[in-house]
C-alpha positions in Angstrom: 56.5 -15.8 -14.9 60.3 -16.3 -15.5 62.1 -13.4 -16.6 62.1 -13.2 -20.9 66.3 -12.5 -21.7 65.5 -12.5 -25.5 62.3 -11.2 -27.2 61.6 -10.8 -31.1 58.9 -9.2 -32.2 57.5 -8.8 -35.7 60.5 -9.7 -37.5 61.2 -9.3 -41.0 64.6 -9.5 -42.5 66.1 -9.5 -45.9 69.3 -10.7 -47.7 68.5 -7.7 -50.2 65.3 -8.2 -52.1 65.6 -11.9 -50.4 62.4 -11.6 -47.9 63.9 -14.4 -45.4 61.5 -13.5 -42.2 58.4 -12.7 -42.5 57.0 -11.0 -38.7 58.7 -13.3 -36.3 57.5 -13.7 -32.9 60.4 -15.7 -30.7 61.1 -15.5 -27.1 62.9 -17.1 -24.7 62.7 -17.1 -20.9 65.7 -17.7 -18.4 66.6 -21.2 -17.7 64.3 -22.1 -21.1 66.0 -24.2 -23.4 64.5 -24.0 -27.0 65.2 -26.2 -30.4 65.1 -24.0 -33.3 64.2 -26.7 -36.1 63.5 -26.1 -40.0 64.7 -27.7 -42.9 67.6 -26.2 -44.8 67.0 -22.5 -45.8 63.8 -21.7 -44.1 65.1 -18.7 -41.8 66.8 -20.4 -38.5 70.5 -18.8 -38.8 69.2 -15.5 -40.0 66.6 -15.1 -37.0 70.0 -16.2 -34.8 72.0 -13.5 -36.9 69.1 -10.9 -36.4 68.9 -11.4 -32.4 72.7 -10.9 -32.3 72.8 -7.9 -35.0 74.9 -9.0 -37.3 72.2 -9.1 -40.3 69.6 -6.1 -38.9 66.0 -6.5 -39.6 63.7 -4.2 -41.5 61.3 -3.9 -39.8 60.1 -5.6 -36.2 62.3 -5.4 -32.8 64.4 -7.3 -30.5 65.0 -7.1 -26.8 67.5 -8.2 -24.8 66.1 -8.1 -21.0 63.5 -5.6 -21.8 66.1 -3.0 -23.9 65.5 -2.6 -27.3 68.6 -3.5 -29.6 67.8 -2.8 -33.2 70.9 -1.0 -34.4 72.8 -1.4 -32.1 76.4 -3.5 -32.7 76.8 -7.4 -31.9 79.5 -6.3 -28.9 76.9 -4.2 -27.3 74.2 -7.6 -27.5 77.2 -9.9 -26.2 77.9 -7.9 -23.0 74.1 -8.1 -22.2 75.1 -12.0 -21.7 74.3 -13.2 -25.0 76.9 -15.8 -26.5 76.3 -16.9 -30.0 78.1 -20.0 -31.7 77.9 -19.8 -35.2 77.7 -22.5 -37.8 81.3 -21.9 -39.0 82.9 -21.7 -35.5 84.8 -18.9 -35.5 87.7 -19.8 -33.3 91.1 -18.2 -33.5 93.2 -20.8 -36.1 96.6 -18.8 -34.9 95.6 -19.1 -31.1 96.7 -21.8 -28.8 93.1 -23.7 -27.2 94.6 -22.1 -24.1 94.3 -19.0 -25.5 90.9 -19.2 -27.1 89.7 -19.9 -24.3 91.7 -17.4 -21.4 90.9 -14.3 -23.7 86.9 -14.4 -23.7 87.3 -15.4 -19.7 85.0 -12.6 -17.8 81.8 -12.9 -15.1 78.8 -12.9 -16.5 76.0 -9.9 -16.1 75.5 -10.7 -12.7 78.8 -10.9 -11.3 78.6 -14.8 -11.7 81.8 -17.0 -12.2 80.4 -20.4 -12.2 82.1 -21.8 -15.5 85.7 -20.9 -14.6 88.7 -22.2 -17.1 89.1 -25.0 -14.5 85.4 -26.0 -15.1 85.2 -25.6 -18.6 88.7 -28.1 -18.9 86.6 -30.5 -16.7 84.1 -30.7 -19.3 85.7 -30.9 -22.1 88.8 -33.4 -21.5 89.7 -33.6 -24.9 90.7 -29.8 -24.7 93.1 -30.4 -21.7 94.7 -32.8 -24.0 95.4 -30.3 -26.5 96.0 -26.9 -24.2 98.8 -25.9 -26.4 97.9 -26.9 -30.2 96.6 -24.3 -32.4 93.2 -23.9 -33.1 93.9 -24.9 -36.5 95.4 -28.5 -35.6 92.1 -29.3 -34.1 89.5 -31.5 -35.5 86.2 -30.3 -36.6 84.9 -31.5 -33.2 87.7 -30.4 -31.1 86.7 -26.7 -32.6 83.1 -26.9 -31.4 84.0 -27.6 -28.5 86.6 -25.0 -28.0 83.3 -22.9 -29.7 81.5 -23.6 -27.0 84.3 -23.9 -23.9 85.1 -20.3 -25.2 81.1 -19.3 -25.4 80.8 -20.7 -21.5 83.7 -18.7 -20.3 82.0 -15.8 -20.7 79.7 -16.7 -17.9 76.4 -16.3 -20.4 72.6 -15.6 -19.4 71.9 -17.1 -23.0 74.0 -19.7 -25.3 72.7 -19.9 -28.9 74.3 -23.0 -30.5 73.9 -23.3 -34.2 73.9 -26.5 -36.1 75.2 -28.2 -32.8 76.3 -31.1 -34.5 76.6 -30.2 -38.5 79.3 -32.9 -39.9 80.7 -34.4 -36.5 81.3 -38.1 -36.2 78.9 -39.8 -34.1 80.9 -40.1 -30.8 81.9 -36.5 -31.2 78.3 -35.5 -31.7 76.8 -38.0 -28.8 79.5 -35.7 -26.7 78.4 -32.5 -27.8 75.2 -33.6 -26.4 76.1 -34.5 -23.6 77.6 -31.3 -22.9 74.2 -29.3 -23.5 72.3 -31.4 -21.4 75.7 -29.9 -18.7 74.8 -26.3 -19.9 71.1 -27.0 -19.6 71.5 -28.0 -15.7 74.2 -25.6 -15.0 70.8 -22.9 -15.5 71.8 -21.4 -18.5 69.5 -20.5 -21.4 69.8 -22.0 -24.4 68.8 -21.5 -28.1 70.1 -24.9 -29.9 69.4 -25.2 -33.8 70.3 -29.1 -34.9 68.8 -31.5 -37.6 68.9 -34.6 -35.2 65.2 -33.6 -33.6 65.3 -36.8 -31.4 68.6 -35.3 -29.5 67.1 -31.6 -29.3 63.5 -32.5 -27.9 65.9 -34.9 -25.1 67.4 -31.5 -23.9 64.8 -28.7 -24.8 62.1 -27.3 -23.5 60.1 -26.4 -25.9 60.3 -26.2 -30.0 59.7 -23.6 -32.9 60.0 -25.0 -36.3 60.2 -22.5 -38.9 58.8 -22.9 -42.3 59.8 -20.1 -45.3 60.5 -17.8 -42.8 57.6 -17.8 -40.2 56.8 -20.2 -37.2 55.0 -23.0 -38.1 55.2 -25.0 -34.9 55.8 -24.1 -31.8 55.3 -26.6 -28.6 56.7 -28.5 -25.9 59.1 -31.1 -26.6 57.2 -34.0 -25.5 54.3 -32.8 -27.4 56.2 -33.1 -30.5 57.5 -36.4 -29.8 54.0 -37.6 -29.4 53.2 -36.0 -32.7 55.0 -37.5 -35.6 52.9 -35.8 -38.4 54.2 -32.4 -37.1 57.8 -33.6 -38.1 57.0 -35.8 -41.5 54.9 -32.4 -42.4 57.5 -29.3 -41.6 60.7 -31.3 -41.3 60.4 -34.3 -43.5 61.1 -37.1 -41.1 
């Protein structure tokens, strides 16, 4: 059985008296890439938020590689080879791409140096174009991508990509896609929360849709293809 990097268990989280999980059971194994579908508000950011720390749960666990994490800070679940890419980006505005990019540049928990800054230009050619403009002059796409160039230089075990392509023109977004089918070959993990289900179930692995804050679905992706009703029922389409 592959080695499990991330493993939730029994999770229950609040905004608080907002009861947004309910005992959620998520895992994922190394080389897994999992879609983390829902409609809007049913729990998929928070569970992200609750792996990485930043919003604690109540009550449940996580483990990262087998070591429990609950209270501990987001740094300490980052240099287990976690990278997270939130919805809102997060780049540095006042920081050249260049920049963005050289300061998260380290090997990853295995000593492993595979996405160097050379790589990480080659795969993003719209960043090489723009080594020296502020992360503020960049488009909304341009930042994702810097998100995620600056996610990759950290050599991850795990990239968790949330809402891949929220707002991005259509040829931006068909690039972002292409790029995780890149990270998906390359061998690393990936958690990757998206509305476009069609693009998600091409890349992942499996699925969890979550519904009001528990999984409702949880499958491989060709077994949600085939099933239709799954989607019109939890995700309206």
């Amino acid at each position: 059985m592959s080695e499990c990097l991330i493993q939730a268990q029994g999770l229950n989280t609040y905004y608080g008296a907002s009861h947004i999980l309910r005992g959620i059971d998520f895992r994922i194994s190394r080389s897994e890439t999992i879609g983390l579908m829902g409609r809007n508000g049913m729990g998929k950011s928070t569970l992200l938020k609750s792996i990485m720390g930043i919003v604690p749960p109540r009550a449940g666990e996580v483990l990262i590689k087998g070591r429990r994490m609950n209270g501990r800070p987001t740094f300490e679940v980052a240099q287990l080879g976690i990278a997270y890419v939130p919805e809102g980006r997060g780049i540095f505005g006042n920081l050249s791409v260049q920049e963005n990019l050289k300061m998260a540049a380290r090997p990853g928990t295995q000593g492993q140096r595979e996405w160097t800054y050379e790589r990480v230009l080659d795969t993003f050619p719209r960043l090489q174009e723009r080594l020296n403009h502020g992360g503020q002059q960049l488009s909304g796409g341009e930042q994702q991508m810097l998100t995620i160039g600056r996610a990759l230089m950290t050599n991850p075990d795990v990239l968790i990509l949330d809402e891949a392509t929220e707002g991005l023109a259509p040829l931006i977004a068909r690039d972002i896609w292409r790029i995780c089918s890149v990270i998906k070959e390359s061998g690393i993990s990936a958690i990757i929360v998206d509305k476009n289900w069609k693009h998600v179930t091409q890349i992942t692995d499996r699925n969890v849709i979550l519904v009001k804050g528990e999984v409702a679905y949880e499958g491989s992706s060709e077994h949600l293809r085939n099933n239709p009703s799954v989607l019109e029922q939890h995700l309206g389409v």
